[in-house]
LONUKOL-324161 format. One record per residue (C-alpha): residue number from 1; residue in three letters; chain; x, y, z. Coordinates in steps of 0.5 Angstrom, whole numbers, plus 500, padded with zeros to 3 digits. Example, Ala and Ser with C-alpha at 12.3 -4.5 7.8 and 13.67 -1.06 7.14 Angstrom:
BEGIN
- resi, resn, chain, east, north, up
- 1, Ala, A, 525, 491, 516
- 2, Ser, A, 527, 498, 514
This chain:
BEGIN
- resi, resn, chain, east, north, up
- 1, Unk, A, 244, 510, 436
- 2, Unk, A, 239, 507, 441
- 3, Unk, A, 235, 501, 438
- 4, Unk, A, 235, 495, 434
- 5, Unk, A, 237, 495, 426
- 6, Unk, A, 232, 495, 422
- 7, Unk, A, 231, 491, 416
- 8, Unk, A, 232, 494, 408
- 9, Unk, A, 229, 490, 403
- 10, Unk, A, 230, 492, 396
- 11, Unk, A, 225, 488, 391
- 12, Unk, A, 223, 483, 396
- 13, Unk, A, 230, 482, 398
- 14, Unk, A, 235, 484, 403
- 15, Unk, A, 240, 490, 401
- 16, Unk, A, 247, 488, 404
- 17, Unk, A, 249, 494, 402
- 18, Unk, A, 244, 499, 403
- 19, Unk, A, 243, 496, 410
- 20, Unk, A, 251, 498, 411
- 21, Unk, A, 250, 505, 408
- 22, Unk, A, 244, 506, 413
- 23, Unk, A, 248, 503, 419
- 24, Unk, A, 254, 507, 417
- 25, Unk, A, 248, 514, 417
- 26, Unk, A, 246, 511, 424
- 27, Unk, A, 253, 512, 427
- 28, Unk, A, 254, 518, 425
- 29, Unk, A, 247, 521, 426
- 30, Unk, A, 248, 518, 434
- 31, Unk, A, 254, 522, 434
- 32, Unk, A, 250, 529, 436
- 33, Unk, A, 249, 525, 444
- 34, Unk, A, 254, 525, 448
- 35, Unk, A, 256, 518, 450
- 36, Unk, A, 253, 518, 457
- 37, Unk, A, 247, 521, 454
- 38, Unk, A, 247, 515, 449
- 39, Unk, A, 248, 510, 454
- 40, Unk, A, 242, 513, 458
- 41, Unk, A, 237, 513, 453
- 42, Unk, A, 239, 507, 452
- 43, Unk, A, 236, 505, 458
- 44, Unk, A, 230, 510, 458
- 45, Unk, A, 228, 505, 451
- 46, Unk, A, 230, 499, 455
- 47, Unk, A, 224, 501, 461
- 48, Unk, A, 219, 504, 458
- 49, Unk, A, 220, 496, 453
- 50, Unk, A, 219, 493, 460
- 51, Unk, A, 213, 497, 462
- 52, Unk, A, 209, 497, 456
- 53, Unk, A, 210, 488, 456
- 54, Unk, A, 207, 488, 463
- 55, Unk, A, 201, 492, 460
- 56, Unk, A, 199, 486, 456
- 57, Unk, A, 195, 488, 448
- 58, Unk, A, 193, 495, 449
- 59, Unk, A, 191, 499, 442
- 60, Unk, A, 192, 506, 445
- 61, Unk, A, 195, 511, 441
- 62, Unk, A, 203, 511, 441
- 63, Unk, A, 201, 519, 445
- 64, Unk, A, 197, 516, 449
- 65, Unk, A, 201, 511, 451
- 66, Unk, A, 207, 515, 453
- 67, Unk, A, 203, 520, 457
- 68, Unk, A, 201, 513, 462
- 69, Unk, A, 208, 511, 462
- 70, Unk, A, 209, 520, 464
- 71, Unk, A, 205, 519, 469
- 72, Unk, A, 208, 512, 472
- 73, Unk, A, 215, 515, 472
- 74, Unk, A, 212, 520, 476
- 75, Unk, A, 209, 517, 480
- 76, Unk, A, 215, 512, 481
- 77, Unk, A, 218, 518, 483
- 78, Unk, A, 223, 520, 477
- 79, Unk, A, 225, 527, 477
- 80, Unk, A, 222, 532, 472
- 81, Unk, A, 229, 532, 467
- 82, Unk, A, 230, 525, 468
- 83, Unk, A, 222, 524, 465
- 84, Unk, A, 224, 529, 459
- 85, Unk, A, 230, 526, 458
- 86, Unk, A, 226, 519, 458
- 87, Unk, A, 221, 522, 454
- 88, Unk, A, 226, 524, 448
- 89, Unk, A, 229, 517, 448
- 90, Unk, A, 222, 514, 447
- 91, Unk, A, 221, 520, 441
- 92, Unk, A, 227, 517, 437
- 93, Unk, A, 226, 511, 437
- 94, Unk, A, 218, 512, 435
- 95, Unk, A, 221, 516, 430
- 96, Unk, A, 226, 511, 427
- 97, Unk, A, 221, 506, 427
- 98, Unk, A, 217, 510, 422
- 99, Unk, A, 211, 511, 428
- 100, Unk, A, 208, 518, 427
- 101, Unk, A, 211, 522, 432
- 102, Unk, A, 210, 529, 436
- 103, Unk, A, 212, 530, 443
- 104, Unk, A, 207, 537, 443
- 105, Unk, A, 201, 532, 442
- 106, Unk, A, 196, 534, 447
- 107, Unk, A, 197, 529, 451
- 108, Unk, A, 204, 529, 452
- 109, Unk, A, 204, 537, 454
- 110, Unk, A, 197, 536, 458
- 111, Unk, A, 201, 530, 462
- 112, Unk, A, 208, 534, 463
- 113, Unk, A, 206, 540, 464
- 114, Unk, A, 200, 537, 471
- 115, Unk, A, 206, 533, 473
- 116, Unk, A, 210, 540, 473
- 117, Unk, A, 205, 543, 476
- 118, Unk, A, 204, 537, 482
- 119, Unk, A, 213, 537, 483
- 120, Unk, A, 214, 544, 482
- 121, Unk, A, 221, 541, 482
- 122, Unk, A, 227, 547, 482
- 123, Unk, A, 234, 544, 479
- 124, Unk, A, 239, 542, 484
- 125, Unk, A, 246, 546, 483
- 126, Unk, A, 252, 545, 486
- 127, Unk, A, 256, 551, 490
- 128, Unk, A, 261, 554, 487
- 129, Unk, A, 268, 553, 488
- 130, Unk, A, 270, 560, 490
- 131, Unk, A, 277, 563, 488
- 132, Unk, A, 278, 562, 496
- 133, Unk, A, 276, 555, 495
- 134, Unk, A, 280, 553, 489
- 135, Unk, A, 287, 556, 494
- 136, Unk, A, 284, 550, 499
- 137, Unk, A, 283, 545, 495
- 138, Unk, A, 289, 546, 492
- 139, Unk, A, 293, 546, 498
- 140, Unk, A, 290, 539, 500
- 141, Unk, A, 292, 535, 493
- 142, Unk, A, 299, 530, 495
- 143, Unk, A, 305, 534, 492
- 144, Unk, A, 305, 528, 487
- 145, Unk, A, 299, 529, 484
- 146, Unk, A, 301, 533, 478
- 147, Unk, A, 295, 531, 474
- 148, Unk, A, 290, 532, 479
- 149, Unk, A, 292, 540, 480
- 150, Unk, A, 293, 541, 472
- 151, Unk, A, 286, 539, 472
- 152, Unk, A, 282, 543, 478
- 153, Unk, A, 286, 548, 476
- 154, Unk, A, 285, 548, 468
- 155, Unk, A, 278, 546, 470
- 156, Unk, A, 277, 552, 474
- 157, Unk, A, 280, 558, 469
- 158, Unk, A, 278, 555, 462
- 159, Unk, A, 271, 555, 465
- 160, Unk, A, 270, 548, 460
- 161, Unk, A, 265, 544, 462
- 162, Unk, A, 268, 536, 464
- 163, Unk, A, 266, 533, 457
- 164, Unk, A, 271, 538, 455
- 165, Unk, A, 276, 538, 460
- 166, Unk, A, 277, 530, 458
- 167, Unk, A, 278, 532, 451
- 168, Unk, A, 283, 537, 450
- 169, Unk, A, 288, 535, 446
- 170, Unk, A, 295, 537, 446
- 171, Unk, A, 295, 540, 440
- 172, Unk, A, 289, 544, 441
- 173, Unk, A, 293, 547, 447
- 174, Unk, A, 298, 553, 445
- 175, Unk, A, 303, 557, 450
- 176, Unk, A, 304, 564, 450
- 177, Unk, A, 309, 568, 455
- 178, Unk, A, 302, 571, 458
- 179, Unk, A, 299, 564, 459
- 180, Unk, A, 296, 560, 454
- 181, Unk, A, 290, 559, 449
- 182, Unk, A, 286, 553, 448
- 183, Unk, A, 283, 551, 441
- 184, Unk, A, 275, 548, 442
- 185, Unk, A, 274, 544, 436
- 186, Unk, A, 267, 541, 439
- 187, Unk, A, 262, 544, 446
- 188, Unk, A, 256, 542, 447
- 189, Unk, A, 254, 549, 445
- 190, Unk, A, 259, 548, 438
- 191, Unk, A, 256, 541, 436
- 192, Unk, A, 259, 544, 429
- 193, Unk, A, 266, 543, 430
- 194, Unk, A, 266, 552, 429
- 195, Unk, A, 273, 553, 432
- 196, Unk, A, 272, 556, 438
- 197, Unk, A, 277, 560, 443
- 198, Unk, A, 279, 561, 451
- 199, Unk, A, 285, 564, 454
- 200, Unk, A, 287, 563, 460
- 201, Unk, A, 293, 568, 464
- 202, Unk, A, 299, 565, 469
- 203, Unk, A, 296, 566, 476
- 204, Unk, A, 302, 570, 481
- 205, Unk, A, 299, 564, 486
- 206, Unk, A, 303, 558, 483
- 207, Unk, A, 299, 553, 487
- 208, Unk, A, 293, 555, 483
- 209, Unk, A, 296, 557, 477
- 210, Unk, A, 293, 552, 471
- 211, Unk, A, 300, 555, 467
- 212, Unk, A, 305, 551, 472
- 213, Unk, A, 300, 546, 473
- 214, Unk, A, 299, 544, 465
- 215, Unk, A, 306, 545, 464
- 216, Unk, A, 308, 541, 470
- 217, Unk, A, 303, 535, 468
- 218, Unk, A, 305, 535, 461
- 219, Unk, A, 313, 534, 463
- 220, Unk, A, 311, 528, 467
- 221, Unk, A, 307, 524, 463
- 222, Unk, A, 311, 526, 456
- 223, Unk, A, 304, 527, 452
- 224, Unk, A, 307, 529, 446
- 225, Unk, A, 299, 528, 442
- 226, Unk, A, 293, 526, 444
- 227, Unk, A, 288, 527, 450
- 228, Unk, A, 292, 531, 455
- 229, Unk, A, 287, 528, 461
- 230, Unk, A, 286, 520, 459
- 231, Unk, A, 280, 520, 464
- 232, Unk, A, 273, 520, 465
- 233, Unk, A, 268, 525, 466
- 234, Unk, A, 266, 522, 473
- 235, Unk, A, 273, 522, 474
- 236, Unk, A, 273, 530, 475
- 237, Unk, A, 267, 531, 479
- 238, Unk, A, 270, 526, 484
- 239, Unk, A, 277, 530, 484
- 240, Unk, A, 273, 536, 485
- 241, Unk, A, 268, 532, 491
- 242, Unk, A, 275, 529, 494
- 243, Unk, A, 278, 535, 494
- 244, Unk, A, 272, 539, 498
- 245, Unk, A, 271, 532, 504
- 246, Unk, A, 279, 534, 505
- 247, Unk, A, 277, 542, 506
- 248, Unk, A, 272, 540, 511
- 249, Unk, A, 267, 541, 506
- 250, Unk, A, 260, 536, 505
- 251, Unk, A, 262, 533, 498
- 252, Unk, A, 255, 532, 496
- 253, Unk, A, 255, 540, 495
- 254, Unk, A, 260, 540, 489
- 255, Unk, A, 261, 537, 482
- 256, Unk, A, 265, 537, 475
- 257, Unk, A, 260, 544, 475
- 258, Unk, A, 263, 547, 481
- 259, Unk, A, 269, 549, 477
- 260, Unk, A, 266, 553, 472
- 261, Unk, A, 260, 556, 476
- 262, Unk, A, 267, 558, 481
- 263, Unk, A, 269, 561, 475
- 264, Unk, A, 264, 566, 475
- 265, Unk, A, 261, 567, 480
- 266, Unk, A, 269, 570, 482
- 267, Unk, A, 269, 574, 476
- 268, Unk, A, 262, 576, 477
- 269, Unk, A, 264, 578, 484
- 270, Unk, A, 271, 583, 481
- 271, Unk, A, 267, 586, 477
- 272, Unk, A, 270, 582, 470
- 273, Unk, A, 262, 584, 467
- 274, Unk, A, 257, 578, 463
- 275, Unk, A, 260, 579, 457
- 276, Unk, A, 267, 578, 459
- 277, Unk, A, 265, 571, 463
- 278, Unk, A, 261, 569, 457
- 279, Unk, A, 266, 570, 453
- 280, Unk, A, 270, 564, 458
- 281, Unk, A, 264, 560, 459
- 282, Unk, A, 263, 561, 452
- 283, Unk, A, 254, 562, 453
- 284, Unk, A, 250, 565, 448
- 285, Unk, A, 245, 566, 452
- 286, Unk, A, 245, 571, 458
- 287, Unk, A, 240, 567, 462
- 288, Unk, A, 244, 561, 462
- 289, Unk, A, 250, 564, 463
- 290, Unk, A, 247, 569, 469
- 291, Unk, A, 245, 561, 472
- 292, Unk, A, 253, 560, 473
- 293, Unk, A, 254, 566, 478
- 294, Unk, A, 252, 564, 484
- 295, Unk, A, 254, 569, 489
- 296, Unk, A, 254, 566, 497
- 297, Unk, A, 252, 572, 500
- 298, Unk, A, 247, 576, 496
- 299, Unk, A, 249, 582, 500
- 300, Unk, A, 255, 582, 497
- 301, Unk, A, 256, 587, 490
- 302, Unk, A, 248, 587, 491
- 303, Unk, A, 245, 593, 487
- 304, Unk, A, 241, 596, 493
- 305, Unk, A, 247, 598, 498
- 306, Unk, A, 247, 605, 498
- 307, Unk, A, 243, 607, 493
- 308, Unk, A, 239, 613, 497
- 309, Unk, A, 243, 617, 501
C-alpha cells in the first residue's frame, strides 16, 4: 500500500510481531488497487509531500489544505481524473495516519465541483475497433506473430479489459466443439474472486477467429499452465495502436479499450440487444455498458429513420 510503516508500540515498547501482523494487513489491504494504480498514488502522495514542504509552517485544516493543493494541480493543468485519482491517494494516506479524514468536507466539494465547473472536461475515448477494423488489423500482423493475433483477437471477442487479458491463465480457458469458455476469477467489476464466465464462438474468418488464433499460440509457446500472455497491460495497447498506424489509421485514436469498445459497438450494431453485450462485457450497469457502444455514424440503426410515413 502507498506510504511509510507505521510505528506499533505495546507497553512503550515496539511489537515486532504486531508490526508484522500490521505489515502482512497492509499487503493485503493494498490488493484491492491494480498495480499500476498503486504505482500512481504512489506518486500522487510523493507530489502532494513536495508542495506541502515548499509551503513552509501552515496550521490549516488538513481539508483546507488539500482543497489549495486541488486548486494548484488545477491550476498546473492536471486533468479532472488525474485531481480525484490524487485526491484519493492523499485520503489514504490521511486515513492510515489516523488524520480525520472526509473527502465530502465542504471545502474539498466546493473546490472540485468550481474546478469542474471552470473544465468542463469531457472524457476522451477511443474509436472502436469495428469488426471491419479487426479483418485490417489482422491482416497487417507478420505470419509469425502468433501471440499478437490470439491477442487482438481473443481481446476483441471476450470483450475483457487488458488487465484481464494479461491474466488469464490456461487453466482458466476450456475448449469446446463451438469455440471455447474463459473462467474469470477476478475483474475489476469482480473484485471478490465471484466466479465469472465468457463464451466466445469459432469465427468462419480464420484470420480473426480467436479460436484458431489461441490454440495456434498455445502450441507454439508449449503453455501447458500459468499466464497464457507473459505481457504488460501497456504492451496490448501498442499492439492495438501499431496494429491501427499499419492500416493507415492515426495510433493516437486507439488503445487496449478499442477492443472492447469494438466489441460492442459491432453487436449493438447486429442487433445483438444491451443485454446480451452486457452479459460478454460483463457491466452491471447499463449506463456504463451504453459508453462502450460508440457507433461511427449516428445515422446508422438511428431510432428516427422512417418513423412516420
Amino acid at each position: 500500500m502507498v506510504g511509510q510503516e507505521t510505528a506499533i508500540v505495546v507497553d512503550g515498547a515496539p511489537s515486532v510481531a504486531l508490526a508484522r501482523a500490521q505489515q502482512v494487513a497492509d499487503e493485503w489491504a493494498g490488493f484491492e488497487l491494480e498495480p499500476s494504480t498503486q504505482r500512481a498514488y504512489r506518486a500522487d502522495w510523493a507530489a502532494f509531500r513536495a508542495w506541502r514542504a515548499d509551503l513552509g509552517p501552515c496550521d490549516k485544516d488538513p481539508h483546507e489544505l488539500v482543497a489549495l493543493y486541488l486548486a494548484h494541480m488545477a491550476h498546473e493543468g492536471l486533468k479532472v481524473s488525474t485531481i480525484c485519482r490524487a485526491l484519493a491517494a492523499i485520503g489514504a494516506q490521511m486515513l492510515k495516519a489516523g488524520v480525520e479524514w472526509s473527502p465530502g468536507h465542504p471545502a474539498i466539494r466546493r473546490q472540485l465541483k468550481s474546478i469542474r465547473r471552470r473544465r468542463r472536461e469531457k472524457p476522451a475515448k477511443k474509436l472502436p475497433v469495428l469488426a471491419v477494423d479487426l479483418v485490417t488489423f489482422a491482416d497487417g500482423l507478420p505470419s509469425d506473430a502468433t501471440m499478437d493475433r490470439a491477442i487482438l483477437t481473443v481481446g476483441w471477442f471476450t470483450a475483457l479489459r487488458r488487465s484481464n487479458i494479461v491474466r488469464i491463465q490456461r487453466e482458466h480457458v476450456t475448449f469446446d466443439p463451438r469455440g471455447f469458455e474463459l473462467l474469470l476469477p477476478w475483474s475489476k467489476t469482480n473484485q471478490d474472486g465471484d466466479e465469472q464466465r465468457v463464451a466466445v464462438w469459432a469465427q468462419n474468418n480464420a484470420g480473426v477467429c480467436p479460436v484458431r488464433a489461441l490454440r495456434a499460440w498455445l502450441e507454439e509457446s508449449g503453455i501447458a499452465s500459468g499466464l497464457v500472455f507473459d505481457v504488460s497491460e501497456r504492451y496490448v495497447a501498442r499492439l492495438v495502436q501499431s496494429c491501427a498506424a499499419r492500416a493507415g489509421r492515426d495510433p493516437a485514436d486507439f488503445g487496449a479499450h478499442s477492443l472492447r469498445a469494438g466489441l460492442a459497438t459491432t453487436a449493438d450494431e447486429r442487433g445483438r440487444g444491451l443485454a446480451a453485450i452486457m452479459r460478454q462485457t460483463l457491466h452491471k450497469s447499463e449506463r456504463v455498458a451504453l459508453g462502450y457502444v460508440r457507433p461511427p455514424d449516428l445515422f446508422e440503426g438511428n431510432v428516427t429513420k422512417d418513423l412516420i410515413d
